[in-house]
C-alpha positions in Angstrom: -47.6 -33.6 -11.1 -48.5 -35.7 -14.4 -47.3 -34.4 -17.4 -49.7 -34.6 -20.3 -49.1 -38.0 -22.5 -51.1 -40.4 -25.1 -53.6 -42.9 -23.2 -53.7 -46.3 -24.6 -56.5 -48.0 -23.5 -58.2 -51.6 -24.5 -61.3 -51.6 -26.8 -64.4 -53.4 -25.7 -62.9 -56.7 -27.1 -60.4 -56.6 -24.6 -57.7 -57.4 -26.6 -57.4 -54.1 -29.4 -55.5 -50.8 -28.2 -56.6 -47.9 -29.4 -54.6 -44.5 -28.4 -56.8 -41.4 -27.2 -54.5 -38.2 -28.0 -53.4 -35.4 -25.6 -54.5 -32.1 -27.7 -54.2 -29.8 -24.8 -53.0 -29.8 -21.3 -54.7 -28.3 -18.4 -52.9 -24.4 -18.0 -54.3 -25.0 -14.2 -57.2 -25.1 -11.7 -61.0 -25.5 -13.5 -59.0 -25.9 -17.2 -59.0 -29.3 -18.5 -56.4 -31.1 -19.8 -58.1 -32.7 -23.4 -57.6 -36.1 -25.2 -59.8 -36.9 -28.2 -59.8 -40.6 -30.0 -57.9 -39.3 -33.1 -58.6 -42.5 -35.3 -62.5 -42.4 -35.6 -64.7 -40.4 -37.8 -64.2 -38.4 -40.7 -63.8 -35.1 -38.3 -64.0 -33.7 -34.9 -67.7 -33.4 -34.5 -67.6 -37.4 -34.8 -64.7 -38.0 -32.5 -64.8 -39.4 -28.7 -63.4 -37.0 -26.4 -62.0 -37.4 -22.8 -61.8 -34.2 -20.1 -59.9 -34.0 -16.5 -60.4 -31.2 -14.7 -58.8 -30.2 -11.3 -59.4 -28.2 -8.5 -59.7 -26.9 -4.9 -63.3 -26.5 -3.6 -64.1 -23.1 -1.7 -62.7 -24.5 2.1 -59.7 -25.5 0.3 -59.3 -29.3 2.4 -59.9 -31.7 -0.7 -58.7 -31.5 -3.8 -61.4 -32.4 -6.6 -60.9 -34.1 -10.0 -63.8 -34.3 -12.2 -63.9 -36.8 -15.8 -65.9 -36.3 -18.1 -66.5 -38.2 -21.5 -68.6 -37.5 -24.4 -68.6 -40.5 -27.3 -70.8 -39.5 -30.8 -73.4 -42.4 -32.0 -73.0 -42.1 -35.8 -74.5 -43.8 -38.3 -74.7 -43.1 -42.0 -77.9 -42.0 -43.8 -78.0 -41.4 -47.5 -74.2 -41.7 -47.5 -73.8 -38.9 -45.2 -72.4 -39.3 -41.5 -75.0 -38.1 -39.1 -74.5 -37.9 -35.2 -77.6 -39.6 -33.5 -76.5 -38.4 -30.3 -74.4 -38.9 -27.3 -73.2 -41.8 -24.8 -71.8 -39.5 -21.9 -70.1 -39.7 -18.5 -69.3 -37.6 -15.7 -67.7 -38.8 -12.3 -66.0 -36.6 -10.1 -63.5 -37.8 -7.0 -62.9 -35.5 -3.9 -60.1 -36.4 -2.5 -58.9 -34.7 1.6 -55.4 -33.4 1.9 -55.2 -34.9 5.0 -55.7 -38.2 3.7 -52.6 -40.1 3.8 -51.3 -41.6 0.3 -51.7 -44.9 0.9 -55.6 -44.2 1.7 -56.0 -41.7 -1.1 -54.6 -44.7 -3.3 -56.5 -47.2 -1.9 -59.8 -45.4 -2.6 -59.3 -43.9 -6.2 -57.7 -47.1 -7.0 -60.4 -49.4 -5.6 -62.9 -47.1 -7.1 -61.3 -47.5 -10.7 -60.8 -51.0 -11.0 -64.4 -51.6 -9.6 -65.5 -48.9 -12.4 -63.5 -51.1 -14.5 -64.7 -54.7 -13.2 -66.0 -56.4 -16.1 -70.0 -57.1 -13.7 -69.8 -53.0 -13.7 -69.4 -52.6 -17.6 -71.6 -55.0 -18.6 -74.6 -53.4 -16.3 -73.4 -50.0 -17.3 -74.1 -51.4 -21.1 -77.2 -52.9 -20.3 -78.5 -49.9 -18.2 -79.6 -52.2 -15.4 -78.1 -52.9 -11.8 -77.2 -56.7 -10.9 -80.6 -58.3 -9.6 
């Protein structure tokens, strides 16, 4: 098992860190372990935050991990912060037990990095699908 840590990740520049936080660990199945991006906006209700939830469906032959991630738009208005609303995500895996490692690797893996594949942002940003 993972134990809870810090994530540094790469801003959209590609070349900035910034650290998302571990506030809480998952205490088990359907309870998700929480980061939050500790280092933008003036409180909480401004702050990017990142969930992973685990879990065993009903037949019990998969596990399932589901991410979510919630980021506040804010702009200030009169010199007062105000949240416009929400850039979210959601994306769950189901991975089989009886899925050897080096499969189960191979797909979560392959899955990320495509996720990750610069062609993939950039559509994801523009809200449009490669033509």
């Amino acid at each position: 098992m993972t134990t809870m840590a810090n994530i540094t990740v790469k801003k959209a520049d590609g070349t900035t860190d910034i650290v998302w936080t571990g506030l809480s660990p998952s205490a088990g199945d359907k309870v998700p372990a929480i980061w939050r991006s500790q280092t933008v906006g003036a409180s909480v209700a401004y702050r990017p935050e990142f969930k992973l939830t685990t879990s065993s469906p009903p037949n019990g032959n998969q596990r399932s991990s589901k991410a979510t991630m919630v980021y506040p738009v804010v702009e200030v208005i009169s010199g007062k912060s105000t949240v416009l609303g929400y850039i979210t995500f959601s994306g769950e895996f189901k991975v089989l037990n009886l899925a050897p490692d080096v499969d189960a690797g191979e797909a979560v893996y392959q899955c990320m990095n495509l996720l990750g594949s610069a062609l993939v942002k950039q559509s994801i940003k523009e809200g449009f699908a490669p033509t």
